[in-house]
PyMOL Python script that loads the backbone (N, CA, C, O; Angstrom):
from pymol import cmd

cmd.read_pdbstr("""\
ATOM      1  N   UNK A   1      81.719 -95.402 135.728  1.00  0.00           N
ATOM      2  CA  UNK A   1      81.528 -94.633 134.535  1.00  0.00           C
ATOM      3  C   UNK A   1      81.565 -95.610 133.362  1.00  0.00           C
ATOM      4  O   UNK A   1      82.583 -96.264 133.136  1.00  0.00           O
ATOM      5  N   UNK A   2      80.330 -95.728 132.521  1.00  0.00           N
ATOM      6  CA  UNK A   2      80.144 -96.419 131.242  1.00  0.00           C
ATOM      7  C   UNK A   2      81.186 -95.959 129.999  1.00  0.00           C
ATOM      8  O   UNK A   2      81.260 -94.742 129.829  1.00  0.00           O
ATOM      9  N   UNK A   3      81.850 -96.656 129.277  1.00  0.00           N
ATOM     10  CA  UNK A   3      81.933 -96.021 128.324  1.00  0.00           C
ATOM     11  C   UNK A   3      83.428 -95.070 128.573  1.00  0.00           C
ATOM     12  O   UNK A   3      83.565 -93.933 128.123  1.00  0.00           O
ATOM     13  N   UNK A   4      84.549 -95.851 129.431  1.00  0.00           N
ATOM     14  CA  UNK A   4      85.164 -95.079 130.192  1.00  0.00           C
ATOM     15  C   UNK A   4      87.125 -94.887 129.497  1.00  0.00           C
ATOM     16  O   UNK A   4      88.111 -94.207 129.782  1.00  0.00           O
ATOM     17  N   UNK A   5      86.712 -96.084 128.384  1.00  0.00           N
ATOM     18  CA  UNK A   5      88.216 -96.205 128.167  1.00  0.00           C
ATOM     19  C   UNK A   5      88.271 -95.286 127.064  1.00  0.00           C
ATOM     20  O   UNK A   5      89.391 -95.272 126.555  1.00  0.00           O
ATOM     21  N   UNK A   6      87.357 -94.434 126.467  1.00  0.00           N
ATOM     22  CA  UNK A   6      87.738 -93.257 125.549  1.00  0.00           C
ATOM     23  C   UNK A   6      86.902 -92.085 126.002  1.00  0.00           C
ATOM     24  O   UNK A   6      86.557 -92.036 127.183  1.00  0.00           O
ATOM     25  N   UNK A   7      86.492 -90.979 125.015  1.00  0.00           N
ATOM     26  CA  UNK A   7      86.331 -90.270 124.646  1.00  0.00           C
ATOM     27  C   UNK A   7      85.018 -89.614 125.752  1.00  0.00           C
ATOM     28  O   UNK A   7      85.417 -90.233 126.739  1.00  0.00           O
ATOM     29  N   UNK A   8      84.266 -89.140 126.078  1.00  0.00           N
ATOM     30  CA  UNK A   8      83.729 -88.239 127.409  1.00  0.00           C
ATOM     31  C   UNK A   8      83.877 -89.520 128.499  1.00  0.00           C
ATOM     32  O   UNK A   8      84.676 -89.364 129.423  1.00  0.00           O
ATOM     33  N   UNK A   9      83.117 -90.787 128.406  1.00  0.00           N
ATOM     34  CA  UNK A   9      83.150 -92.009 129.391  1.00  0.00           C
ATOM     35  C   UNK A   9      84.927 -91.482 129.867  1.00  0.00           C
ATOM     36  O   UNK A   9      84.845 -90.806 130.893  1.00  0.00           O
ATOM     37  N   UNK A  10      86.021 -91.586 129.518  1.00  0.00           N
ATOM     38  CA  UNK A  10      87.464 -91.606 130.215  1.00  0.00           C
ATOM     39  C   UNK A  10      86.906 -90.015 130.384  1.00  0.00           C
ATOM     40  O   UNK A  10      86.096 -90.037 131.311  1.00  0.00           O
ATOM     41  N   UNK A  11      86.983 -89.157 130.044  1.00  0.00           N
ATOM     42  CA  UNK A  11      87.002 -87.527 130.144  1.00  0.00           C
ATOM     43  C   UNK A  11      86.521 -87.221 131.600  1.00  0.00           C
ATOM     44  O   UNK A  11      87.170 -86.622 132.457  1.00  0.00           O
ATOM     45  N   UNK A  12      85.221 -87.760 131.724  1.00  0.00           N
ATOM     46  CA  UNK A  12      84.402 -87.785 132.863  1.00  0.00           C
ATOM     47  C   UNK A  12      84.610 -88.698 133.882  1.00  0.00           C
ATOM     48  O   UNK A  12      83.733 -88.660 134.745  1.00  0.00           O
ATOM     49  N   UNK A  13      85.725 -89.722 134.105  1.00  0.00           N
ATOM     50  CA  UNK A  13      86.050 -90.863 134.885  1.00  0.00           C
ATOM     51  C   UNK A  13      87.288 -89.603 135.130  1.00  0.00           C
ATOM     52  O   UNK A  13      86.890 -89.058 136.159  1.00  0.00           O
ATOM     53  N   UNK A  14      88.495 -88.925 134.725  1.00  0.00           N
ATOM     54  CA  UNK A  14      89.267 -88.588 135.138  1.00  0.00           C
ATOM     55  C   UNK A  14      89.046 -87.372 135.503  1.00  0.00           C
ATOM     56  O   UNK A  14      90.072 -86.884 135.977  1.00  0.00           O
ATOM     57  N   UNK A  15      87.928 -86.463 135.496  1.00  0.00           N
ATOM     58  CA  UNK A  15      87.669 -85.348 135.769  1.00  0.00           C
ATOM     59  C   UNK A  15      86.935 -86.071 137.711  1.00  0.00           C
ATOM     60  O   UNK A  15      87.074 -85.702 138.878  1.00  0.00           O
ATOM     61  N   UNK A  16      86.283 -87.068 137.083  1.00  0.00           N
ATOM     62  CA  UNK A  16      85.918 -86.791 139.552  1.00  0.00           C
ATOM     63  C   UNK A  16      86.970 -87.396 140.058  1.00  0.00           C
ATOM     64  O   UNK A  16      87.196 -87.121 141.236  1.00  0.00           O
ATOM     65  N   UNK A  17      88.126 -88.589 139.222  1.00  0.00           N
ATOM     66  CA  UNK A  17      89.357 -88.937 139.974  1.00  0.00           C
ATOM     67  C   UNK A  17      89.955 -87.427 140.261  1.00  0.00           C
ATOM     68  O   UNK A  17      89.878 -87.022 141.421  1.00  0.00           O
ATOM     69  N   UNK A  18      90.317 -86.906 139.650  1.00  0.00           N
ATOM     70  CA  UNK A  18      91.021 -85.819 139.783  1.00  0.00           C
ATOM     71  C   UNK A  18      90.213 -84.385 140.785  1.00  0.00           C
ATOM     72  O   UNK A  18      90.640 -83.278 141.112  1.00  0.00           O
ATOM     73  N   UNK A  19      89.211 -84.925 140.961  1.00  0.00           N
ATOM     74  CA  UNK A  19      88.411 -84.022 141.856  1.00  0.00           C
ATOM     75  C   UNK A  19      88.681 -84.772 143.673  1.00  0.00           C
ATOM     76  O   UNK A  19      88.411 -84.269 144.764  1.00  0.00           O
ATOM     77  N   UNK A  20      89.279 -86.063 143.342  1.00  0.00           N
ATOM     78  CA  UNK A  20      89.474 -86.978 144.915  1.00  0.00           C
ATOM     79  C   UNK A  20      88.453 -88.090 144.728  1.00  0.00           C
ATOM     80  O   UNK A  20      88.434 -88.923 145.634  1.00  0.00           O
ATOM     81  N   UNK A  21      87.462 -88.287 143.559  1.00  0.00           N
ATOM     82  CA  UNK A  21      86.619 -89.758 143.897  1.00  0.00           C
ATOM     83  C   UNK A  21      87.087 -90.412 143.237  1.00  0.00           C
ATOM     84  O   UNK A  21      87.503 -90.221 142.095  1.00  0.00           O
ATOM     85  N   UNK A  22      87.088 -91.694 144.156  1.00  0.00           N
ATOM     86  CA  UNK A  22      87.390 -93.497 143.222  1.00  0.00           C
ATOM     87  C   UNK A  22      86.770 -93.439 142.473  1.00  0.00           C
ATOM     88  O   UNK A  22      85.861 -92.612 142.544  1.00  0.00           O
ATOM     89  N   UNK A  23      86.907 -94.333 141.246  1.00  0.00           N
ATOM     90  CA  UNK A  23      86.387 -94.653 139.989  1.00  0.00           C
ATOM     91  C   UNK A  23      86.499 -95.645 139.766  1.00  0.00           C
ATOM     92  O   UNK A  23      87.494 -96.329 140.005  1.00  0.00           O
ATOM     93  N   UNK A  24      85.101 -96.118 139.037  1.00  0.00           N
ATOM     94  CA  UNK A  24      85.073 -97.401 138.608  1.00  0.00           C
ATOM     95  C   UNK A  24      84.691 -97.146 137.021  1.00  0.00           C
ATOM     96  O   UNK A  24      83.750 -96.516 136.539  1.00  0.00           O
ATOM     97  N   UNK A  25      85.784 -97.879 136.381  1.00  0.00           N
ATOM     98  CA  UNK A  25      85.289 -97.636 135.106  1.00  0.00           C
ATOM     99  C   UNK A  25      85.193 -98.633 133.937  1.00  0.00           C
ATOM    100  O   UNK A  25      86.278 -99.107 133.599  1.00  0.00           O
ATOM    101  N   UNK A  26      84.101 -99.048 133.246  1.00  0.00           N
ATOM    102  CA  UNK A  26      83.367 -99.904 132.670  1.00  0.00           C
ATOM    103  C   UNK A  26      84.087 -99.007 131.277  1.00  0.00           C
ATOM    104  O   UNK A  26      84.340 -97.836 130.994  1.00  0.00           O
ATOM    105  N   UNK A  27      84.234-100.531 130.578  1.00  0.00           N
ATOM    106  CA  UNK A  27      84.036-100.375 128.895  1.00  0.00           C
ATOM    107  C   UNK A  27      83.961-102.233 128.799  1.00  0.00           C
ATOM    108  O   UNK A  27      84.098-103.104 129.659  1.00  0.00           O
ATOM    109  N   UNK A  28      83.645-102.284 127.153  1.00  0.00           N
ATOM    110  CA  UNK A  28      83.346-103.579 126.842  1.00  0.00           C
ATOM    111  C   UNK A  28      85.103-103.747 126.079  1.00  0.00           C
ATOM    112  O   UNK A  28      85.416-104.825 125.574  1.00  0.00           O
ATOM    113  N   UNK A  29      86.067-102.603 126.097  1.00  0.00           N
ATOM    114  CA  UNK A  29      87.147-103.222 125.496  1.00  0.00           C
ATOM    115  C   UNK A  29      88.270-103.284 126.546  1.00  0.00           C
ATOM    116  O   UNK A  29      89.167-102.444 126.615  1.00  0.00           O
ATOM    117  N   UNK A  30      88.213-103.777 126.922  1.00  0.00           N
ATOM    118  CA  UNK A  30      89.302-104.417 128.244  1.00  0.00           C
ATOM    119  C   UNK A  30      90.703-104.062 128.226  1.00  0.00           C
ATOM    120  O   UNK A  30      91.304-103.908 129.289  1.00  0.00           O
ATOM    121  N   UNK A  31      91.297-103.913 127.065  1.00  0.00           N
ATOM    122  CA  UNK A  31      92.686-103.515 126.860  1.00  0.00           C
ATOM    123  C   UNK A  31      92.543-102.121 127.300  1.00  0.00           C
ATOM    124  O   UNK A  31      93.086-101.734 128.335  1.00  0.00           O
ATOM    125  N   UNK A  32      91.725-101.235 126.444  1.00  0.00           N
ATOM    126  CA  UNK A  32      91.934 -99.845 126.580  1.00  0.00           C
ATOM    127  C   UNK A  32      91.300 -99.449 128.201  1.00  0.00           C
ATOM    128  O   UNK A  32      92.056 -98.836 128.954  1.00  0.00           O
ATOM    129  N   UNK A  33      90.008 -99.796 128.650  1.00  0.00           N
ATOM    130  CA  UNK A  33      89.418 -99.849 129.811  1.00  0.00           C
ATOM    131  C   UNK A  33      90.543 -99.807 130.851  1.00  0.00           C
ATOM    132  O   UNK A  33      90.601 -98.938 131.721  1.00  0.00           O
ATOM    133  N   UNK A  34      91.730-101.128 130.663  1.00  0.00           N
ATOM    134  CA  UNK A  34      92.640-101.285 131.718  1.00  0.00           C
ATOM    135  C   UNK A  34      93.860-100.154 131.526  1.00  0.00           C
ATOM    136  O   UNK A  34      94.413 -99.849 132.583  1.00  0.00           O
ATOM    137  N   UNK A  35      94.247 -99.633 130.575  1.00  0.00           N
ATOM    138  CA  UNK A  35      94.929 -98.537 130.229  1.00  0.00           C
ATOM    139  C   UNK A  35      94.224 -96.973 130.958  1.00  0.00           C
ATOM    140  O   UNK A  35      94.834 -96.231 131.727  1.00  0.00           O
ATOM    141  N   UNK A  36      92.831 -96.778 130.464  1.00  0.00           N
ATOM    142  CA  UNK A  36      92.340 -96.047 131.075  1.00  0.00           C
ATOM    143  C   UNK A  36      92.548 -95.869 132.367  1.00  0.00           C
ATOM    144  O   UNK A  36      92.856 -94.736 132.738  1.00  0.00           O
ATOM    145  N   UNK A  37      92.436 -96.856 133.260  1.00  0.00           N
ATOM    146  CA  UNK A  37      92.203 -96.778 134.998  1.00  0.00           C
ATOM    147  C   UNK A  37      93.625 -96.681 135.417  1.00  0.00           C
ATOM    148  O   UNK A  37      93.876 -96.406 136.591  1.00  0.00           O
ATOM    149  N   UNK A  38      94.729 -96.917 134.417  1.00  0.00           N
ATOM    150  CA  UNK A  38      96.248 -97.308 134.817  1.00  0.00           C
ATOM    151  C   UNK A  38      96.272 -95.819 135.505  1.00  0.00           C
ATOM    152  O   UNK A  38      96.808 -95.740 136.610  1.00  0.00           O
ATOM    153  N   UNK A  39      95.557 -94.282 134.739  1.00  0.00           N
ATOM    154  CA  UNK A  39      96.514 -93.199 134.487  1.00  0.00           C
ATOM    155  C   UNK A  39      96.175 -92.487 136.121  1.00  0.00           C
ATOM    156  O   UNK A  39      97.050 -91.947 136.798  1.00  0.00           O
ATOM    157  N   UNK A  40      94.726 -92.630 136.543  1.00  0.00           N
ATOM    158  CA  UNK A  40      94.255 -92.184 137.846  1.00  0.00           C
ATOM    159  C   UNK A  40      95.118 -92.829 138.783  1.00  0.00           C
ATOM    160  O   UNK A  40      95.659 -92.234 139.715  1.00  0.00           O
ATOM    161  N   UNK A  41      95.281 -94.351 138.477  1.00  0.00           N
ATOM    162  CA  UNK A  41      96.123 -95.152 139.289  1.00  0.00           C
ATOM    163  C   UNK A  41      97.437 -94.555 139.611  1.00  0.00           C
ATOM    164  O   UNK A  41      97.781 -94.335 140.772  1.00  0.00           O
ATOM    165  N   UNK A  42      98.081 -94.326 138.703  1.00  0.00           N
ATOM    166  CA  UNK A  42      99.252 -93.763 139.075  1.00  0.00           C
ATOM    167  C   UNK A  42      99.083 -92.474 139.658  1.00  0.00           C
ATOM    168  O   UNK A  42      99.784 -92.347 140.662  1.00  0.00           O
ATOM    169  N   UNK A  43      98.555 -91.705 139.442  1.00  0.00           N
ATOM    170  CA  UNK A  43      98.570 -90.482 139.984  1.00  0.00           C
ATOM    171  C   UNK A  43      97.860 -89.928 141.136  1.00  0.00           C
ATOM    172  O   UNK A  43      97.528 -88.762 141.347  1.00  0.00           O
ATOM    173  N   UNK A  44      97.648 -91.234 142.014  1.00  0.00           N
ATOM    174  CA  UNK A  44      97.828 -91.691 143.398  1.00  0.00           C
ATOM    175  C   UNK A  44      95.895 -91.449 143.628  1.00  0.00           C
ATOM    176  O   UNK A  44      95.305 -90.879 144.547  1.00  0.00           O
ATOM    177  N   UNK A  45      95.484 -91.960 142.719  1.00  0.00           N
ATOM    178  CA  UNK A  45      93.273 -92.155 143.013  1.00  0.00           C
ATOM    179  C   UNK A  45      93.060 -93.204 142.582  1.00  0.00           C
ATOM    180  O   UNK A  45      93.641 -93.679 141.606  1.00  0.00           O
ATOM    181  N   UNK A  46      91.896 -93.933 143.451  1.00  0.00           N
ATOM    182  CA  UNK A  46      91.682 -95.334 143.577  1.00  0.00           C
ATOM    183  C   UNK A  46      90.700 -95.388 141.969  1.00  0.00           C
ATOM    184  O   UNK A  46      90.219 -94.443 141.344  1.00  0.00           O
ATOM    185  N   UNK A  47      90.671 -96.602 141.718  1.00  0.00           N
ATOM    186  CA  UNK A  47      90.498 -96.464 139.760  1.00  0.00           C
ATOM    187  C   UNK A  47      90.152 -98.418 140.250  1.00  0.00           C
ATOM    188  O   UNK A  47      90.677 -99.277 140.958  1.00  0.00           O
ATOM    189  N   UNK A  48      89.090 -98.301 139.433  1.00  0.00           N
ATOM    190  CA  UNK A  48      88.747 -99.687 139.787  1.00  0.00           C
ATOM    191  C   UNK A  48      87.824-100.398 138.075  1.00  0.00           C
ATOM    192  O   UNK A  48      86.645-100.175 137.799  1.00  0.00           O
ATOM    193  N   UNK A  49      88.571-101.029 137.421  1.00  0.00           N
ATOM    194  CA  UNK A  49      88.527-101.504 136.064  1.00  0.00           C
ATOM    195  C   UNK A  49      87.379-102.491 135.817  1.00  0.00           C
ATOM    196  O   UNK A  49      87.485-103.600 136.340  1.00  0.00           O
ATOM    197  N   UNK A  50      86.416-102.246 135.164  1.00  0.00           N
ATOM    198  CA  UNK A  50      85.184-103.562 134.837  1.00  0.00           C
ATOM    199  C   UNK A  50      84.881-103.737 133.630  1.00  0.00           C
ATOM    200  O   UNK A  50      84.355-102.818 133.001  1.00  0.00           O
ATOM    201  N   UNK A  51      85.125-104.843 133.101  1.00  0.00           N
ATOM    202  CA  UNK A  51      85.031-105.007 131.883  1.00  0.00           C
ATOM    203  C   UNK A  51      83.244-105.239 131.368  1.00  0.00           C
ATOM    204  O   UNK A  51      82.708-106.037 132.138  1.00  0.00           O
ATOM    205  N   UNK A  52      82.548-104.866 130.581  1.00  0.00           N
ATOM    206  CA  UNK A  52      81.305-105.111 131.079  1.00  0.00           C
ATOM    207  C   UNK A  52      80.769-104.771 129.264  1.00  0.00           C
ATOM    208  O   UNK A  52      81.721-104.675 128.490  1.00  0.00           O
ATOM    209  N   UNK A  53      79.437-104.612 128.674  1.00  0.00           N
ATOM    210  CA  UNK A  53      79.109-104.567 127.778  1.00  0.00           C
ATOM    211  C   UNK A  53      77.677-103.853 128.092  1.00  0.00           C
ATOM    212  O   UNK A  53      76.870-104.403 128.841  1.00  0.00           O
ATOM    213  N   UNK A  54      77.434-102.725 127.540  1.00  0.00           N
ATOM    214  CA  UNK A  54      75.966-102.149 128.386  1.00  0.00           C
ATOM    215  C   UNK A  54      74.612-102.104 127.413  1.00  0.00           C
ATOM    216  O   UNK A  54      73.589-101.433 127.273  1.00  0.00           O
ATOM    217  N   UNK A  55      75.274-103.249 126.841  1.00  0.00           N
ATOM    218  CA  UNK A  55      74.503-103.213 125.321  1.00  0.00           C
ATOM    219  C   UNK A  55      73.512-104.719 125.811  1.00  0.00           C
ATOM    220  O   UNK A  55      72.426-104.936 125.275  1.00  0.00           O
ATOM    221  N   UNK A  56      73.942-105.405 126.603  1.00  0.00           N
ATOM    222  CA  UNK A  56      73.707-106.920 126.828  1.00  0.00           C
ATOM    223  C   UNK A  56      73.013-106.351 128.735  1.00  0.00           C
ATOM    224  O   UNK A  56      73.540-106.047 129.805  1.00  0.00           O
ATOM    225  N   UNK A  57      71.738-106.472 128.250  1.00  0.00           N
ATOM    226  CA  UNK A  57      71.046-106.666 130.217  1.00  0.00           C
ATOM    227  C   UNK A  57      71.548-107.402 130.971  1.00  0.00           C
ATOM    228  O   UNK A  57      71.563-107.008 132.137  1.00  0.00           O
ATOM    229  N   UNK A  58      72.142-108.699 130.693  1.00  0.00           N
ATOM    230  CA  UNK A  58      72.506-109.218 131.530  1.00  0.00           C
ATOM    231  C   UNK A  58      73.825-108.924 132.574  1.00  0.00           C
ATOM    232  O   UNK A  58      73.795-109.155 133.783  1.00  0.00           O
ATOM    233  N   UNK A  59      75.102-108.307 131.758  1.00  0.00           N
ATOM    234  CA  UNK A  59      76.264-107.662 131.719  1.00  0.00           C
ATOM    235  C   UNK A  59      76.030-106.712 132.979  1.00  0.00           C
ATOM    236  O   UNK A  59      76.429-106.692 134.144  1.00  0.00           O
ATOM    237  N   UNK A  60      75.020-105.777 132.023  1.00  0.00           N
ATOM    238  CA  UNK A  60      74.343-104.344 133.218  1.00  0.00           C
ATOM    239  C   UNK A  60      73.791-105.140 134.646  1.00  0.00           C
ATOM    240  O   UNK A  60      74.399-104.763 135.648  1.00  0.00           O
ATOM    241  N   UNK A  61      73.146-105.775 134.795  1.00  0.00           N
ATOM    242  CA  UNK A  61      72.748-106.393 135.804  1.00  0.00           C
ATOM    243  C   UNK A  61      73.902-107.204 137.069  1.00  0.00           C
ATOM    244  O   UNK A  61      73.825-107.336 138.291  1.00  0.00           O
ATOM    245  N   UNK A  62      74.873-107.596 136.088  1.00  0.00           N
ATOM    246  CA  UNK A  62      76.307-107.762 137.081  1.00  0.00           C
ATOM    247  C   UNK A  62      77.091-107.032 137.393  1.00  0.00           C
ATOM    248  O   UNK A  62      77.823-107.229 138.362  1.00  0.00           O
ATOM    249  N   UNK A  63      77.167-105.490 136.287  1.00  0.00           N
ATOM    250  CA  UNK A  63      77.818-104.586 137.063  1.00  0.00           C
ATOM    251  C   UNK A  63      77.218-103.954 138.050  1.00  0.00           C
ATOM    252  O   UNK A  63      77.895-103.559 138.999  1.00  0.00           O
ATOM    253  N   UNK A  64      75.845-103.745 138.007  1.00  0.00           N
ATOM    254  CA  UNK A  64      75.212-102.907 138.947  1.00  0.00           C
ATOM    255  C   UNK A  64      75.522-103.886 140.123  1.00  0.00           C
ATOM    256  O   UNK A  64      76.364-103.442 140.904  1.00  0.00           O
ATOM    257  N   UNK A  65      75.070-105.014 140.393  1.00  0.00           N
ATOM    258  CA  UNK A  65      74.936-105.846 141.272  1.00  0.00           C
ATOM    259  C   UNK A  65      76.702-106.129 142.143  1.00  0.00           C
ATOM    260  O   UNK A  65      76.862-106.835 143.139  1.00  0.00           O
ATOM    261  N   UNK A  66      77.594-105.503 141.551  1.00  0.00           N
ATOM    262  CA  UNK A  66      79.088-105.187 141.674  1.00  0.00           C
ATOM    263  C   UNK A  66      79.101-104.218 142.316  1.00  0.00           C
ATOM    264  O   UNK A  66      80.046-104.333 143.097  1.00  0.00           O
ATOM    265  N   UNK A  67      78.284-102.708 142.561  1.00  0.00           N
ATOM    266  CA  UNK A  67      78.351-101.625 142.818  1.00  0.00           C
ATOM    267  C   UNK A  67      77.836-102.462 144.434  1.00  0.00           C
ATOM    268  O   UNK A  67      78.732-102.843 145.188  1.00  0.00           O
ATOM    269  N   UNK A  68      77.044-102.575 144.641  1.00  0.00           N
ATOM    270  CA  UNK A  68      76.584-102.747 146.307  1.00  0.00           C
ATOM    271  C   UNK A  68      77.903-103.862 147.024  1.00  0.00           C
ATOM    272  O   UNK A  68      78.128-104.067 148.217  1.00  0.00           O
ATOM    273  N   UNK A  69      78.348-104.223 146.264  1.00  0.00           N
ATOM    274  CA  UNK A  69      79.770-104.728 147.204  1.00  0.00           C
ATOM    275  C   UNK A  69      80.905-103.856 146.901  1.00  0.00           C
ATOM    276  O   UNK A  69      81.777-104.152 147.719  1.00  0.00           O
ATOM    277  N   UNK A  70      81.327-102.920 146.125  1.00  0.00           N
ATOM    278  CA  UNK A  70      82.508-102.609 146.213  1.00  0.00           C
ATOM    279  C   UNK A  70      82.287-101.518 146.977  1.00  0.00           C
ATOM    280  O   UNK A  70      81.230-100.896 147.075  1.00  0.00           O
ATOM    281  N   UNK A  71      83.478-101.269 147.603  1.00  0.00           N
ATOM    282  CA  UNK A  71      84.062-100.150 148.597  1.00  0.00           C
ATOM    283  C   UNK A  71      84.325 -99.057 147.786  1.00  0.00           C
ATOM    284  O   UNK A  71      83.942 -98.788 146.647  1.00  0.00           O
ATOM    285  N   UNK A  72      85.136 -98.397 148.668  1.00  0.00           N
ATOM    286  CA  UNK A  72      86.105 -97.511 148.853  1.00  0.00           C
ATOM    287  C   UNK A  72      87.591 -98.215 147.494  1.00  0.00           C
ATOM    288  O   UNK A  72      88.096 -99.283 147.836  1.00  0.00           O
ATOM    289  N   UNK A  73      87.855 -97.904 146.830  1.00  0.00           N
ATOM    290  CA  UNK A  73      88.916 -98.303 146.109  1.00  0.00           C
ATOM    291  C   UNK A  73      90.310 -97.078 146.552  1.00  0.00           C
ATOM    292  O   UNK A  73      90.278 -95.852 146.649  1.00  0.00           O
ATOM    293  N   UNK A  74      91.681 -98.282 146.779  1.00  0.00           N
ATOM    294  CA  UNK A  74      92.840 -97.721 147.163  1.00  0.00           C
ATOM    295  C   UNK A  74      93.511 -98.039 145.534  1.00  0.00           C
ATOM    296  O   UNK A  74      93.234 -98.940 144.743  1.00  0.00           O
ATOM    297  N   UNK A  75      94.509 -96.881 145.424  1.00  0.00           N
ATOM    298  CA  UNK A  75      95.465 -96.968 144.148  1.00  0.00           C
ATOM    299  C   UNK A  75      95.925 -98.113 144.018  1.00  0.00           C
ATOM    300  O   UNK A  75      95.971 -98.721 142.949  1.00  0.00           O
ATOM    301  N   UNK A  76      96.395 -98.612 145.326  1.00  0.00           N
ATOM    302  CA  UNK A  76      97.835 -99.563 145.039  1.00  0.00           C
ATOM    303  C   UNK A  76      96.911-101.007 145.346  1.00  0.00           C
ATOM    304  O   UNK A  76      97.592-102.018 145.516  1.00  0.00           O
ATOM    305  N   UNK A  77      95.401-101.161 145.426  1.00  0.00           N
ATOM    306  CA  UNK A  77      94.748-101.914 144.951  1.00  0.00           C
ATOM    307  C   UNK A  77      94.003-101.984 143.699  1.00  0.00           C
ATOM    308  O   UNK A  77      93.092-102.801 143.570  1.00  0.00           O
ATOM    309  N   UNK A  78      94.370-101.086 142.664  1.00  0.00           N
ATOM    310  CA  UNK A  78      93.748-101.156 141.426  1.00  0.00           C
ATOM    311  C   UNK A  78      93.668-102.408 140.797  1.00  0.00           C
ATOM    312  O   UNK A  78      94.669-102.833 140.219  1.00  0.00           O
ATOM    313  N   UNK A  79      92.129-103.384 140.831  1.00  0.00           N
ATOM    314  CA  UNK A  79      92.031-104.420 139.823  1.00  0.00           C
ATOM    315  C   UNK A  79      91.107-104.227 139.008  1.00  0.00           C
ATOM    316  O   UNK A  79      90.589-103.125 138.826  1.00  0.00           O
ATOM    317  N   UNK A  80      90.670-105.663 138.203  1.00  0.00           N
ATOM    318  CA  UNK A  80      90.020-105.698 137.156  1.00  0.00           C
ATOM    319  C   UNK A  80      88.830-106.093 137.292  1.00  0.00           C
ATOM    320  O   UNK A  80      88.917-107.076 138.028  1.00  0.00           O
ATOM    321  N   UNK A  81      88.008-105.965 137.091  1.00  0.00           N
ATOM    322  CA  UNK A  81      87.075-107.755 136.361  1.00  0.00           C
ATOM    323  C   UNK A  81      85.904-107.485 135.714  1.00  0.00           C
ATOM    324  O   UNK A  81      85.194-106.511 135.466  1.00  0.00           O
ATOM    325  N   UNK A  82      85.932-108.763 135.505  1.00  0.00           N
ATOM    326  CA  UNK A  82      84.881-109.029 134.141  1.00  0.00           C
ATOM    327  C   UNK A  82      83.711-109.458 134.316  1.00  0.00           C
ATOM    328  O   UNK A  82      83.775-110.528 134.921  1.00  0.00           O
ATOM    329  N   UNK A  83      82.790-109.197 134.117  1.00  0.00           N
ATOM    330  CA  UNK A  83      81.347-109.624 134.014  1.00  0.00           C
ATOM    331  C   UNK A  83      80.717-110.612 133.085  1.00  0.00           C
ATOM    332  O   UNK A  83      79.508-110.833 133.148  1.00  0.00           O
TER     333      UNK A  83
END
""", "prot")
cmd.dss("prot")
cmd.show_as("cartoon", "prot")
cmd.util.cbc("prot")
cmd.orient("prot")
């Protein structure tokens, strides 16, 4: 989910955690992004943090290219990363 550490982007990242799907959730501000994914995390759904910018093609092109390797995300593996 783009756009994930506020306002519908988080709304809509914690509405399918809370439905049972992992989440991966993209913002370009990394502090709040990693705050965002903390709250699914704890409340036992896999939440998987990417720091990314969807403004820059190149950015988009490493997150997408991120999606065909990541799994299945577990809680108590919640990480980060950056593009």
């Amino acid at each position: 989910m783009t756009g994930a550490a506020s306002g519908l982007g988080l709304a809509a990242a914690k509405a399918f955690a809370e439905s049972g799907a992992s989440v991966a959730l993209a913002d370009w501000n990394e502090s709040a992004m990693r705050a965002a994914a903390d709250e699914p995390t704890t409340q036992g759904h896999g939440a998987l943090a990417i720091r990314g910018d969807v403004a820059d093609d190149a950015q988009v092109e490493a997150m997408g290219a991120l999606f065909g390797v990541i799994g299945p995300t577990e809680p108590e593996k919640q990480s980060a990363i950056s593009v």
